[in-house]
N, CA and C atoms as an extended XYZ file, in Angstrom:
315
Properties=species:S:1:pos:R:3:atomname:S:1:resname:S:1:resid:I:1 pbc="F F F"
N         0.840       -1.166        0.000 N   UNK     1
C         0.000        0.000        0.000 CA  UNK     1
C         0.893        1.240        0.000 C   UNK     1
N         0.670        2.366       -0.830 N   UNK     2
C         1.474        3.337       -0.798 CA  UNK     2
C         1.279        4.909        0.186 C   UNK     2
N         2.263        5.166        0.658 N   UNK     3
C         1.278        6.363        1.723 CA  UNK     3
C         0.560        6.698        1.327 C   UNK     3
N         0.204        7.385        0.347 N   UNK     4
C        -1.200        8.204        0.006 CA  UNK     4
C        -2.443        7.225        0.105 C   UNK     4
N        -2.230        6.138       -0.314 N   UNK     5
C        -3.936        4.840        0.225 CA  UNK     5
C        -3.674        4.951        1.437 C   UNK     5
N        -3.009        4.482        2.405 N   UNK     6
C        -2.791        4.630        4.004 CA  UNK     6
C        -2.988        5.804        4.287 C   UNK     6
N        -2.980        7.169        3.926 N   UNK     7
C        -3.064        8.521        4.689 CA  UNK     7
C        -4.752        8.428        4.114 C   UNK     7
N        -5.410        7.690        2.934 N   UNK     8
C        -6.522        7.744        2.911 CA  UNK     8
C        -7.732        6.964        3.766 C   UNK     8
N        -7.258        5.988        3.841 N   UNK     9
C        -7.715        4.332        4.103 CA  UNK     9
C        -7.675        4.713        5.522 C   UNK     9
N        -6.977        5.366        6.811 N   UNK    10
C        -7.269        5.535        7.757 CA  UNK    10
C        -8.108        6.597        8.196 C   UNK    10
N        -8.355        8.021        7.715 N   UNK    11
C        -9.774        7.931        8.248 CA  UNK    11
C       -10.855        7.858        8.014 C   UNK    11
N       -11.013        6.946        6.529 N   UNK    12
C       -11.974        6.398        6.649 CA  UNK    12
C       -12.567        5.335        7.772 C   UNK    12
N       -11.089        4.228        8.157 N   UNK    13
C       -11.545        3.837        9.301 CA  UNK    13
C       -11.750        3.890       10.002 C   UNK    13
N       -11.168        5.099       10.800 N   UNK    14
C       -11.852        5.742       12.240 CA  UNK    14
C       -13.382        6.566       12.246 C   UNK    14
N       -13.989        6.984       10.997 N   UNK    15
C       -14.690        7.262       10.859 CA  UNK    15
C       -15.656        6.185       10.975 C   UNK    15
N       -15.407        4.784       10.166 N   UNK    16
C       -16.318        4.100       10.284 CA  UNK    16
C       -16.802        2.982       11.904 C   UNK    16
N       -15.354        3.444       12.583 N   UNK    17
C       -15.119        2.632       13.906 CA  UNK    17
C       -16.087        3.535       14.563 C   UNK    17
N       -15.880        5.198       14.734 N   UNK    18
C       -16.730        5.981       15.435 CA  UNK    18
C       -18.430        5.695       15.301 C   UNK    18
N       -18.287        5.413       14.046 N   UNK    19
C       -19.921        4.979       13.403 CA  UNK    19
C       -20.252        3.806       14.531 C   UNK    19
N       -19.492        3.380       14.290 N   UNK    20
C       -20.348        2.051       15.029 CA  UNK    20
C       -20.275        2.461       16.570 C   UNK    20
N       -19.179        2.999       16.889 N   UNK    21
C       -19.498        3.061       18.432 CA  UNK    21
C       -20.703        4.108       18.760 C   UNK    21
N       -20.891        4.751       17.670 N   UNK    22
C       -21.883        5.936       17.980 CA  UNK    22
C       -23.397        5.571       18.107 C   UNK    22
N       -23.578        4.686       17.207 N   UNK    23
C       -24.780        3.467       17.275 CA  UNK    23
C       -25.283        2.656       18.268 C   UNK    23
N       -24.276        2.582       18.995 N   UNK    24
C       -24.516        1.247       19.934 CA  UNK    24
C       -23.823        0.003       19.577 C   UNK    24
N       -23.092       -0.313       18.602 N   UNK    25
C       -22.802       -1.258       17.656 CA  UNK    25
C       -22.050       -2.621       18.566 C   UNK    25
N       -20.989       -1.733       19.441 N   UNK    26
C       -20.132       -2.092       20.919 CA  UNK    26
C       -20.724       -2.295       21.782 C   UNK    26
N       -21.754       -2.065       22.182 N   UNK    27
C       -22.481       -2.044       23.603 CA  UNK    27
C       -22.531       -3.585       23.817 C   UNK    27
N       -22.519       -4.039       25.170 N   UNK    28
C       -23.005       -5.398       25.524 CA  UNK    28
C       -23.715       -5.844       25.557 C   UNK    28
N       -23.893       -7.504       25.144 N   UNK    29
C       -25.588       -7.713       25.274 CA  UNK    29
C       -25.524       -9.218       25.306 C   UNK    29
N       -27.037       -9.558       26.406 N   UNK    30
C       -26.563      -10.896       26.295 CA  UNK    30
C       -27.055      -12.344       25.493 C   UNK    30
N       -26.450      -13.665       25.666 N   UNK    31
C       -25.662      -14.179       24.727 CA  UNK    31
C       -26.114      -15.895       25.331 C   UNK    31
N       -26.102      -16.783       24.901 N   UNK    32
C       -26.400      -17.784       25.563 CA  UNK    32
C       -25.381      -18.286       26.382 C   UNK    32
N       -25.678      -18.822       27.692 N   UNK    33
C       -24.502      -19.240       28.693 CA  UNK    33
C       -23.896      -20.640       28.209 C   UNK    33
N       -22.944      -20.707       28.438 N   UNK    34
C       -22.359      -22.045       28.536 CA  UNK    34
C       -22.547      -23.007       29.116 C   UNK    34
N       -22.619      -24.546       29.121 N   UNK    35
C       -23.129      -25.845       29.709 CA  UNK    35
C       -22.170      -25.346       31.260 C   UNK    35
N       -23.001      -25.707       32.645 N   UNK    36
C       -21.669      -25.883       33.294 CA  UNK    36
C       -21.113      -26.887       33.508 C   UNK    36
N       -19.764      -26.687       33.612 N   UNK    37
C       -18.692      -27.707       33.820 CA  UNK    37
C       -18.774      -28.094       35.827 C   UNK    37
N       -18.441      -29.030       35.984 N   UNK    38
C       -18.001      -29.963       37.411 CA  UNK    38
C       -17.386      -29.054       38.025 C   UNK    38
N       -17.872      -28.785       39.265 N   UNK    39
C       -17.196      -27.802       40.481 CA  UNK    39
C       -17.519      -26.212       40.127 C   UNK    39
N       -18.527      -25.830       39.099 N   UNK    40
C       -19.127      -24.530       39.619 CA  UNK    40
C       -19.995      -24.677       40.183 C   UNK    40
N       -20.160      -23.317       40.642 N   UNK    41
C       -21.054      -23.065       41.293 CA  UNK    41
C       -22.564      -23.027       40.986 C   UNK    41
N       -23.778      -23.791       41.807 N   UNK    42
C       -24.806      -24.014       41.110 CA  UNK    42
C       -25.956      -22.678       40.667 C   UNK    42
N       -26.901      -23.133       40.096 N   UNK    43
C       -27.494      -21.402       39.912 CA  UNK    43
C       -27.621      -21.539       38.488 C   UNK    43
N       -28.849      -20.497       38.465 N   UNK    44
C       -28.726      -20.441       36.979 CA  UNK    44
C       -27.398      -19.323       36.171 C   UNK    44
N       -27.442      -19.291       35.013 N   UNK    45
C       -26.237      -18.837       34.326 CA  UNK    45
C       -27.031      -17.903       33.475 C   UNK    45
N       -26.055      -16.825       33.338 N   UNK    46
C       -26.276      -15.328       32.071 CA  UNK    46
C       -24.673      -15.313       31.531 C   UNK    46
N       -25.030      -15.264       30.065 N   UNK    47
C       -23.470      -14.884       29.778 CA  UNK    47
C       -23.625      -13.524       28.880 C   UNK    47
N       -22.493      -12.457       28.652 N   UNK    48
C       -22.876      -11.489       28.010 CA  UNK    48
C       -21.554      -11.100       26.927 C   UNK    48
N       -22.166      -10.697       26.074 N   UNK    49
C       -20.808      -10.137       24.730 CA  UNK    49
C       -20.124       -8.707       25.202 C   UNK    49
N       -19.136       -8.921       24.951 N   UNK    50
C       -18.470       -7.568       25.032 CA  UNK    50
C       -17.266       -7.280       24.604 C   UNK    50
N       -17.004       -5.976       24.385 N   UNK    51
C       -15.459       -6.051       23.376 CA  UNK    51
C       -14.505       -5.537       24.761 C   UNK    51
N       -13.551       -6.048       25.103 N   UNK    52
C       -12.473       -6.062       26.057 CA  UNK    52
C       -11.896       -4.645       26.037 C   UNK    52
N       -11.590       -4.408       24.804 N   UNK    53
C       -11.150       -3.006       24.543 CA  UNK    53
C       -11.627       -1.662       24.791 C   UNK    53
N       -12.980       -1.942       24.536 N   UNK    54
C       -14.136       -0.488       24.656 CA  UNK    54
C       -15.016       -0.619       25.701 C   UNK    54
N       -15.472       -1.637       26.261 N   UNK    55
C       -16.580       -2.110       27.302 CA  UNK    55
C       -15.519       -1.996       28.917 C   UNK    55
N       -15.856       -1.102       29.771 N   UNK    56
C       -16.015       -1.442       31.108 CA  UNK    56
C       -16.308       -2.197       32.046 C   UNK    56
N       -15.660       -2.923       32.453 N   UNK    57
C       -15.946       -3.966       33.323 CA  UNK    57
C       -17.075       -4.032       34.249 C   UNK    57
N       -17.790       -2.880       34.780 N   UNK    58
C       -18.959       -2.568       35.116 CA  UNK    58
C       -19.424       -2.111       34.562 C   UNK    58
N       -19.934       -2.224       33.362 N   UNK    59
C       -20.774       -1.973       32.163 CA  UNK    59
C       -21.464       -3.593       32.281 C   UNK    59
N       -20.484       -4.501       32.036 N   UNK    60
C       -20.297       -6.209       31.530 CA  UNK    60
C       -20.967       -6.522       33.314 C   UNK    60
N       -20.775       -6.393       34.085 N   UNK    61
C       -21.462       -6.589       35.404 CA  UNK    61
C       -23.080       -6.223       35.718 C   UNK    61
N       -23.009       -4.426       35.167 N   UNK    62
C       -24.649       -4.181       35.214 CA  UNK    62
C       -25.286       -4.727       34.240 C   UNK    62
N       -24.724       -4.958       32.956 N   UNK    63
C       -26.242       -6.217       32.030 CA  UNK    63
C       -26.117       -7.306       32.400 C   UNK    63
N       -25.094       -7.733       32.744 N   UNK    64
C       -25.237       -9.508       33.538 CA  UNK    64
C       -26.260       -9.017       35.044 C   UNK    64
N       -26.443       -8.036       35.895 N   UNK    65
C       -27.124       -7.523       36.898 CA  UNK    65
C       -28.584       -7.775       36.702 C   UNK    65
N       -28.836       -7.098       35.441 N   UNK    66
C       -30.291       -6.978       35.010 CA  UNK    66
C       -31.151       -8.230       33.762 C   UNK    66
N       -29.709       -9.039       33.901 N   UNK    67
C       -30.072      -10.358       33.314 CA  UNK    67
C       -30.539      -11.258       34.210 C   UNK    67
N       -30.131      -11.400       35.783 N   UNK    68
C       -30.418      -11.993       36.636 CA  UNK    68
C       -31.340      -11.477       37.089 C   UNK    68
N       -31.661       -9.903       37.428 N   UNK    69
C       -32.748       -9.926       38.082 CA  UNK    69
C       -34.220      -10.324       37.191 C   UNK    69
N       -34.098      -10.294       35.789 N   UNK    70
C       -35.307      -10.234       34.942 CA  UNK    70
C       -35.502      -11.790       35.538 C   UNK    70
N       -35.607      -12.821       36.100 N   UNK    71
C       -35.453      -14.172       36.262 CA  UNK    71
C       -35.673      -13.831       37.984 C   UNK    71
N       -35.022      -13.217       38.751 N   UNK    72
C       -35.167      -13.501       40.105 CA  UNK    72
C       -34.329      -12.102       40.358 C   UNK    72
N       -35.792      -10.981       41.369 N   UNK    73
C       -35.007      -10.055       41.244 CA  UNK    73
C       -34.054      -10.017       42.884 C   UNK    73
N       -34.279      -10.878       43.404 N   UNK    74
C       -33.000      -10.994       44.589 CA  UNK    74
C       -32.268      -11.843       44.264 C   UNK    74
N       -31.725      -11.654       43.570 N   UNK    75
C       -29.946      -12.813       43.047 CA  UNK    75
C       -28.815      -11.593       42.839 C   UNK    75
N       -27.736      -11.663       42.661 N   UNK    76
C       -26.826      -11.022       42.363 CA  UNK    76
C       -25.770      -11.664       41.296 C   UNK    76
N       -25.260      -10.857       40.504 N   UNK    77
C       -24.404      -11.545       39.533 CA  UNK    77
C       -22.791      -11.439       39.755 C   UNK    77
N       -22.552      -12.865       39.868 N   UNK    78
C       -21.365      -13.259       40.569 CA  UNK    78
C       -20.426      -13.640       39.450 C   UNK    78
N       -19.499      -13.333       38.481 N   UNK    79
C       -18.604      -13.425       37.919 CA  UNK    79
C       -17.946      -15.389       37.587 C   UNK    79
N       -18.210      -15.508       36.980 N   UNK    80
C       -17.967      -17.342       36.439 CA  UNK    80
C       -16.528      -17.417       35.999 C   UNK    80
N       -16.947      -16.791       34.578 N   UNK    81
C       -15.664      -17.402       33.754 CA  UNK    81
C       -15.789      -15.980       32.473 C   UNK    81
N       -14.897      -16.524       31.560 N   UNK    82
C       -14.669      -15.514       30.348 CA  UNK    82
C       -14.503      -16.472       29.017 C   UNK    82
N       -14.359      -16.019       27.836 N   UNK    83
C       -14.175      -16.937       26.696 CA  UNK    83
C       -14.306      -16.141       25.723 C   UNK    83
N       -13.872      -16.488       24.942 N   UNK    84
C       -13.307      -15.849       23.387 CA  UNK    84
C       -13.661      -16.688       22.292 C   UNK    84
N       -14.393      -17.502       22.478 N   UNK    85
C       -15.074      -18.066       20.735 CA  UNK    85
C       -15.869      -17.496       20.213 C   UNK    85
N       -15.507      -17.406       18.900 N   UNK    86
C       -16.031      -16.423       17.958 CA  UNK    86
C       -17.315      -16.581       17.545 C   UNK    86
N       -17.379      -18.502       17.850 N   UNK    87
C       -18.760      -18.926       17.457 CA  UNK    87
C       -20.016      -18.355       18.373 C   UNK    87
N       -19.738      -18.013       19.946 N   UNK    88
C       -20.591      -17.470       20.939 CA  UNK    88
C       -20.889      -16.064       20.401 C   UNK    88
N       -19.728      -14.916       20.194 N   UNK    89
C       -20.174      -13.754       20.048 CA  UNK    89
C       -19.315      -13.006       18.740 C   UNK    89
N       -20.257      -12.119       18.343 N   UNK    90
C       -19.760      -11.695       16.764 CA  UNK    90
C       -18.268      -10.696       16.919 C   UNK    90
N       -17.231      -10.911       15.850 N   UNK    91
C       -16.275      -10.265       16.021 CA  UNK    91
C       -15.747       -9.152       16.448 C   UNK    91
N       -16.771       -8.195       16.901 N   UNK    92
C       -16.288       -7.119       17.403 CA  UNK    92
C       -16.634       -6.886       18.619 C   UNK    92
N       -17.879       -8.093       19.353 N   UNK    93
C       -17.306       -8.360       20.845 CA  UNK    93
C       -16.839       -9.200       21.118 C   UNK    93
N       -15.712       -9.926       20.920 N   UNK    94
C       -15.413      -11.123       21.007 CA  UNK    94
C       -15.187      -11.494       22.180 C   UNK    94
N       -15.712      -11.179       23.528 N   UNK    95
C       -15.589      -11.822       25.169 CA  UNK    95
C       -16.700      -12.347       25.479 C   UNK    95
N       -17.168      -13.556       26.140 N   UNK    96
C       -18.448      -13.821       26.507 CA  UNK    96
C       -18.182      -14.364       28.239 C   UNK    96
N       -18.506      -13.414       28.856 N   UNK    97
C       -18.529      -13.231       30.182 CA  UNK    97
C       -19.486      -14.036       30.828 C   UNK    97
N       -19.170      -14.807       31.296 N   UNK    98
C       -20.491      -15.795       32.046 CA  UNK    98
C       -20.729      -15.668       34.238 C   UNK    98
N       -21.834      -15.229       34.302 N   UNK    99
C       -22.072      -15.218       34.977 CA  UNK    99
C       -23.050      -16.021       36.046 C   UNK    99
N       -23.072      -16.625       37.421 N   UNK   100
C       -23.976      -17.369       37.681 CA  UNK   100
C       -24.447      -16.279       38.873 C   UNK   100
N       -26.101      -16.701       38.885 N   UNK   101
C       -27.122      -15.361       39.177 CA  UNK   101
C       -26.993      -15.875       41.128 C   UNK   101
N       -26.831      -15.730       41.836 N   UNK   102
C       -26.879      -16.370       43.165 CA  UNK   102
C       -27.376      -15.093       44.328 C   UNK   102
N       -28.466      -16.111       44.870 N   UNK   103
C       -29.007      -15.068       46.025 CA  UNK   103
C       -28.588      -14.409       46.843 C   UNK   103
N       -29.175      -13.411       47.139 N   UNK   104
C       -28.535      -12.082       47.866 CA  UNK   104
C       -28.435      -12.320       49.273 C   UNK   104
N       -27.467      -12.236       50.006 N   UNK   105
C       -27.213      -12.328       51.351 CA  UNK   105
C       -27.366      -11.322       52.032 C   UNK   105
């Protein structure tokens, strides 16, 4: 590629990256949970998409929050596991945060 395509070709892409974040495009959302595996913890499960890069870690906590309460609104969402298959969530959130919903003490 010669500078002048590269001095072009980039902001088009930031333009089109802003697009999407401006949309909602990034935002988290949730995602089907994973089977559980032997020695978690019991409870039902929420898992949620999110891009590692742009998403807040309490962003990824309050929709797993309001995933549990839509189901039981005294549970709290307790942090499981994490995963990166592409097949769970589309490429530009590629984290699927799993959470199990467990009652409030």
């Amino acid at each position: 590629m010669t500078r002048r395509a590269t001095a072009l070709a980039l902001p088009l892409a930031l333009t089109i990256a802003m697009a999407l974040v401006g949309c909602g495009a990034l935002d988290p959302f949730p995602t089907l949970a994973p089977n559980v595996v032997s020695g978690a913890a019991a409870g039902p499960r929420v898992a949620i998409c999110y891009n590692t890069l742009m998403t807040p870690l309490a962003a990824v906590q309050e929709e797993a929050q309001q995933e549990c309460a839509t189901n039981n609104p005294r549970t709290v969402a307790v942090p499981a596991d994490t995963d990166w298959y592409l097949q769970n969530c589309p490429l530009l959130l590629p984290a699927r945060a799993t959470f199990t919903c467990m009652p409030k003490k």
